[in-house]
C-alpha positions, -999 to 999 in steps of 0.1 A, spaced: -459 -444 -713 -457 -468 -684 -456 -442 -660 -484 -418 -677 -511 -451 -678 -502 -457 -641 -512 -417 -636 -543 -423 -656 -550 -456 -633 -540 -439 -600 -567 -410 -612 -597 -431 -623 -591 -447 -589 -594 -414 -573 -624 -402 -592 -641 -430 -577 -634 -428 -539 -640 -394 -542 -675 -402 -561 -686 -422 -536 -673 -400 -505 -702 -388 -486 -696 -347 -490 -687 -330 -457 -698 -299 -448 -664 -275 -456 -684 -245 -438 -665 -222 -411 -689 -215 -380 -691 -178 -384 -727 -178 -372 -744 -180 -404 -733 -214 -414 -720 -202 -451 -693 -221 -469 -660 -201 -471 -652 -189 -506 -621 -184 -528 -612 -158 -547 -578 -160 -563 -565 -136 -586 -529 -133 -604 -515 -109 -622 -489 -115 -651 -460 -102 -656 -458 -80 -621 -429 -72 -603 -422 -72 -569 -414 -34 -572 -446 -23 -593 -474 -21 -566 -477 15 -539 -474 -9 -511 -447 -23 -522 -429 11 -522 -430 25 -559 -438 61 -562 -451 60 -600 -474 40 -600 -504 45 -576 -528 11 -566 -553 22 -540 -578 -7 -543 -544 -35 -543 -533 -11 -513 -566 -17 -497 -564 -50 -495 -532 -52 -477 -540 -28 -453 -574 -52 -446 -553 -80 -450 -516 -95 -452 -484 -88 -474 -463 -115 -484 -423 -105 -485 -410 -137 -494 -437 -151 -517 -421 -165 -550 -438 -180 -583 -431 -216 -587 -418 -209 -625 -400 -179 -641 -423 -175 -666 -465 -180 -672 -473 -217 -679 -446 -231 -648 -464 -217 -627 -501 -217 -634 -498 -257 -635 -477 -255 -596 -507 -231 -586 -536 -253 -598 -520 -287 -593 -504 -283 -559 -470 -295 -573 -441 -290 -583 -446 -281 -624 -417 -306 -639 -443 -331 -624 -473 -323 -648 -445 -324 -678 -447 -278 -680 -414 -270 -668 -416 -243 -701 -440 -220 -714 -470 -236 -737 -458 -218 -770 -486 -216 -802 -462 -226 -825 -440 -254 -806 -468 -270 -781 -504 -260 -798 -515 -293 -794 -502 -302 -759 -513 -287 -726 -518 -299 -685 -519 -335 -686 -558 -349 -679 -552 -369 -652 -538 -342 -631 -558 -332 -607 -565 -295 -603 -573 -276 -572 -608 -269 -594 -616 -304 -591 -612 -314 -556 -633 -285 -551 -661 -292 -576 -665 -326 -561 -673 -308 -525 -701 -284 -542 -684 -255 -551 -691 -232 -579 -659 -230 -600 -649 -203 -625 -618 -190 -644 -619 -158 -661 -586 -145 -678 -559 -162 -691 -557 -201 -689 -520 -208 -709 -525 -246 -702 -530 -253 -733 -549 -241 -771 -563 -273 -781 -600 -279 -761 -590 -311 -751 -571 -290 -723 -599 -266 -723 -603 -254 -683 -638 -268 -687 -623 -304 -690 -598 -294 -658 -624 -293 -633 -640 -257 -639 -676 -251 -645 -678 -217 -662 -645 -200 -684 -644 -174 -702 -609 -156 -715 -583 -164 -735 -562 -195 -738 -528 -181 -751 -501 -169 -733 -513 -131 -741 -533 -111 -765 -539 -80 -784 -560 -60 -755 -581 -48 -783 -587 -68 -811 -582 -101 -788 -559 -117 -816 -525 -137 -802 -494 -137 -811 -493 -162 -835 -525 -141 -859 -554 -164 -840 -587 -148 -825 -586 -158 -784 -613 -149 -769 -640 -179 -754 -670 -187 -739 -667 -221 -729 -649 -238 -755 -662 -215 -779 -646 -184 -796 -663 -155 -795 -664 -119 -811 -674 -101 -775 -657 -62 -780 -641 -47 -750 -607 -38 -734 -595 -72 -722 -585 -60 -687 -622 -48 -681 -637 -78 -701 -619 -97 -672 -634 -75 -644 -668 -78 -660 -675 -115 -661 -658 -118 -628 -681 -97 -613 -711 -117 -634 -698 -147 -617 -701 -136 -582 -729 -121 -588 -749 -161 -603 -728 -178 -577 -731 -162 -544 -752 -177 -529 -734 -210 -531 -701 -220 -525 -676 -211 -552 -636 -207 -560 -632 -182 -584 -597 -180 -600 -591 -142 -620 -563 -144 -643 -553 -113 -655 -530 -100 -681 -518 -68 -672 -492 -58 -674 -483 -85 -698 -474 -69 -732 -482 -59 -758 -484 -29 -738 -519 -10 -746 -540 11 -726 -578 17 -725 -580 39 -753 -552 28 -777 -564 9 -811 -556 -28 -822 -521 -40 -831 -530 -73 -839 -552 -89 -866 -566 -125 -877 -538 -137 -901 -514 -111 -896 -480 -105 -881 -476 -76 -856 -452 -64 -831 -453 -85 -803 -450 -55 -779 -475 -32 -792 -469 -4 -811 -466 23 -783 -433 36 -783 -437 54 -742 -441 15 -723 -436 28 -696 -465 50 -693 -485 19 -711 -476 -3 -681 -484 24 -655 -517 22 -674 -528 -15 -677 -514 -16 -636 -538 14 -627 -567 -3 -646 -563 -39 -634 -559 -20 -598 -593 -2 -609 -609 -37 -614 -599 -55 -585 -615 -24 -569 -646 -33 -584 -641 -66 -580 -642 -60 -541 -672 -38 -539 -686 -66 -555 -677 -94 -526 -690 -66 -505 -722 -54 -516 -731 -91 -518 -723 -94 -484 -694 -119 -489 -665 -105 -467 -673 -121 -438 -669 -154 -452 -645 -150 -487 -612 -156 -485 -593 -133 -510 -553 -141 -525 -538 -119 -546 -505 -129 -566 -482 -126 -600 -471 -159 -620 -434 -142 -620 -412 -114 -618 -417 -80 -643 -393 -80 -672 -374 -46 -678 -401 -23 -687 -415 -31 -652 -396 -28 -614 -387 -58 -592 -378 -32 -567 -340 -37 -553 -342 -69 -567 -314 -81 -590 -329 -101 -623 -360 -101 -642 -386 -127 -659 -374 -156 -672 -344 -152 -648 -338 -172 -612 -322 -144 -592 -351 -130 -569 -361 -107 -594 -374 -135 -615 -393 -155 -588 -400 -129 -558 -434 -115 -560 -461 -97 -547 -486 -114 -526 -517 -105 -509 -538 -125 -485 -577 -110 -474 -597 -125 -450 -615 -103 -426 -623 -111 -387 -598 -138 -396 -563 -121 -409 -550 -95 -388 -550 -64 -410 -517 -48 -418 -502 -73 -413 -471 -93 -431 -457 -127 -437 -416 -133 -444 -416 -169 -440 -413 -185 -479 -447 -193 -496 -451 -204 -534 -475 -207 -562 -482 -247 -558 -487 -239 -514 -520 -222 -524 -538 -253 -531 -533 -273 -499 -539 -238 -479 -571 -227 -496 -583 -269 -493 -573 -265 -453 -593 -237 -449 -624 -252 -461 -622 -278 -442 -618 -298 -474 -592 -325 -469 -567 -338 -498 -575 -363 -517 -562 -398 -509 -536 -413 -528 -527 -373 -541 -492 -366 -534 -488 -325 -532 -452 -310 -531 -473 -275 -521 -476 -270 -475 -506 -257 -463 -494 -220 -448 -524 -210 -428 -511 -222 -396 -488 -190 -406 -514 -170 -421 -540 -173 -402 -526 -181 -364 -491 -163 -369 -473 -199 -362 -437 -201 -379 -436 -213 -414 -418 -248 -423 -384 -254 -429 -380 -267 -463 -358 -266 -494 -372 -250 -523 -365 -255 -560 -367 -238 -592 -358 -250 -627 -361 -233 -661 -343 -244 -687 -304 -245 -681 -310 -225 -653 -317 -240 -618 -313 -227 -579 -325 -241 -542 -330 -222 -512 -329 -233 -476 -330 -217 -445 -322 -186 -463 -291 -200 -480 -294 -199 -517 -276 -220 -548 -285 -209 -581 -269 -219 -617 -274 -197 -643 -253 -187 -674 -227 -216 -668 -215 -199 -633 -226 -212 -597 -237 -187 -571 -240 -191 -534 -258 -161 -516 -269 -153 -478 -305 -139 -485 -308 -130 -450 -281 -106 -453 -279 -104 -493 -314 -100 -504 -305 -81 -538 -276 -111 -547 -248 -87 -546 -220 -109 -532 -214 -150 -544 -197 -164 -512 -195 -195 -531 -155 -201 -524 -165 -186 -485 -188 -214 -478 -177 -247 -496 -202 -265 -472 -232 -246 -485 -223 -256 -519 -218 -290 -511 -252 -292 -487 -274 -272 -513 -258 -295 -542 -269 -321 -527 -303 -312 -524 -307 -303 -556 -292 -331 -576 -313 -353 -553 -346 -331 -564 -337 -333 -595 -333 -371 -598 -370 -373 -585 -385 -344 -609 -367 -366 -640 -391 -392 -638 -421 -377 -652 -418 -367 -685 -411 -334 -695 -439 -316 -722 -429 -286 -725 -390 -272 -719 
């Protein structure tokens, strides 16, 4: 409690400097004198392997392929969690997730009434305070109850579904609850979720462009239950259903959901370009966490939920053109909580004082083609935990301890854990020492 009231304290103290802050200008000097805007969109559920630039042959994404032929792909871009809720909290608070108390997934039954602490400030916020436009559409998974409503996180416009996925249909969750809002409103709106999502996003560029804005498009392909365009509802108010849908073939289902997300986004695009935003819109693409095994993670060993690269490794797309060199790619390591600082860095927009972030600002990298920094990275879900440095990984999983090369070893094939006794030791280290510091704050969700 002590430690939560000083957070509380530390924000009000925050709100207030930034209040009184005269506003600076944030604008790139592209000859026009526009604001730069932000459009960031995640999939859920998407595997490293599931995308035609990232090499698979069954599943065709022409308007995903577009943009990384306009823009950059990311090789060695992970989520910060394993699963949805981690690492939606990393991406919008800039830190690491065991730090906002969601180091687990915000269940309906176990955690309906908790959700992303208040007082942490989200990336939506330090933008709002500068003049921008902020909107989700999509899934927010940050908690049910309004209280944690994205309206009260620093967002001026939601619409979506707060739940960790829905019927695509019928809009019902798991747990037999209608989740679809306006606001902080439910509402009965018909439509395939997917292009529900593509729809308001495109009404939101379309009332905000001619401001400054940060739109954030959460989608839920190819998140089950695994429904296409034309399937009917699973899922009704009050009622249990299969969690997965009832489509036996989900693998064609997930081909499906991929190839209309991919469809959006297209639209989505065409959008940012008939309103005459590409010169000055910066565009990231991303998925909160590895595909589970109806999807591909490519050569990857492991899946959701899991900490071998499978589980964390995802794709990543960054658009931004005159600015990124197009076709081109980035292997240094980038994660889910670096977006914050990188997207405030390019707008000129500088962090908030007194906010510590755990996230590096990558444009330097991105943008200039500079080196990225050395720096351990750490992952913890459940029992499960792992570090990487300098390409050296230590990962616990299962009650055994692996040691892998990635550099040489990308697919985890070979443990040289009794090889190198001095990576085990060095890595250890660093993660018992991360650890202790994470173990502060309390946890909310496990």
């Amino acid at each position: 409690m002590k430690l939560i009231r000083q957070k509380i304290m530390s924000v009000a103290l925050l709100c207030f400097l930034l209040i009184t802050i005269t506003m600076v200008s944030c604008k790139k000097d592209d000859g026009k004198g526009k604001y730069i805007n932000f459009i960031l969109i995640m999939a859920d559920d998407l595997g490293y392997g599931d995308l035609s630039c990232y090499g698979n042959k069954h599943i065709q994404t022409p308007y995903i392929d577009q943009l990384a032929k306009e823009g950059m792909l990311f090789t060695n871009y992970h989520s910060n969690g394993a699963v949805c809720s981690p690492t939606r909290a990393a991406l919008l608070t800039g830190r690491y997730q065991q730090k906002s108390g969601i180091e687990g997934v915000v269940t309906a039954v176990k955690y309906r009434h908790a959700g992303l602490p208040l007082p942490e400030v989200t990336m939506a916020e330090v933008f709002k305070e500068y003049g921008y436009k902020t909107g989700i559409v999509g899934k927010w998974h940050l908690g049910y109850d309004t209280l944690y409503n994205p309206l009260n996180q620093g967002f001026d416009y939601f619409t979506g579904y707060v739940s960790g996925n829905i019927d695509y249909i019928s809009h019902v969750d798991q747990t037999g609850y209608s989740d679809w809002w306006i606001g902080k409103d439910t509402s009965d709106e018909p439509g395939y979720s997917t292009d529900m999502i593509t729809t308001h996003s495109i009404e939101f560029l379309k009332n905000n462009h001619d401001k400054p804005f940060l739109l954030y498009i959460a989608h839920e392909a190819p998140h089950y239950p695994y429904q296409g365009r034309n399937d009917k509802a699973d899922r009704f108010q009050g009622k249990k259903a299969p969690h997965l849908g009832s489509r036996e073939d989900r693998e064609n289902a997930y081909r499906e959901m991929i190839g209309i997300m991919d469809e959006g986004i297209g639209k989505v695009m065409k959008t940012v370009n008939d309103l005459g935003l590409s010169k000055n819109t910066m565009v990231f693409f991303c998925s909160d966490n590895g595909a589970n095994m109806v999807g591909s993670n490519g050569a990857l060993r492991g899946f959701k939920g899991q900490l071998f690269e499978g589980g964390t490794r995802v794709p990543a797309i960054a658009w931004f053109p005159g600015v990124i060199i197009p076709s081109s790619k980035y292997h240094d390591p980038v994660v889910s909580m670096d977006i914050m600082p990188t997207f405030l860095s390019v707008a000129e927009i500088p962090i908030p004082e007194g906010l510590d972030l755990d996230g590096v600002d990558v444009s330097p990298g991105v943008l200039f083609g500079e080196p990225g920094p050395e720096r351990p990275l750490f992952w913890r879900y459940g029992d499960k935990k792992s570090v990487t440095f300098n390409s050296w990984k230590l990962l616990v999983q299962d009650n055994d301890t692996m040691v892998f090369n990635l550099k040489d070893d990308l697919t985890e094939q070979e443990n040289l854990l009794d090889q190198y006794p001095e990576k085990l030791n060095q890595l250890l280290e660093i993660l018992i020492a991360w650890e202790q510091e994470v173990d502060n704050y309390e946890l909310i969700t496990r």
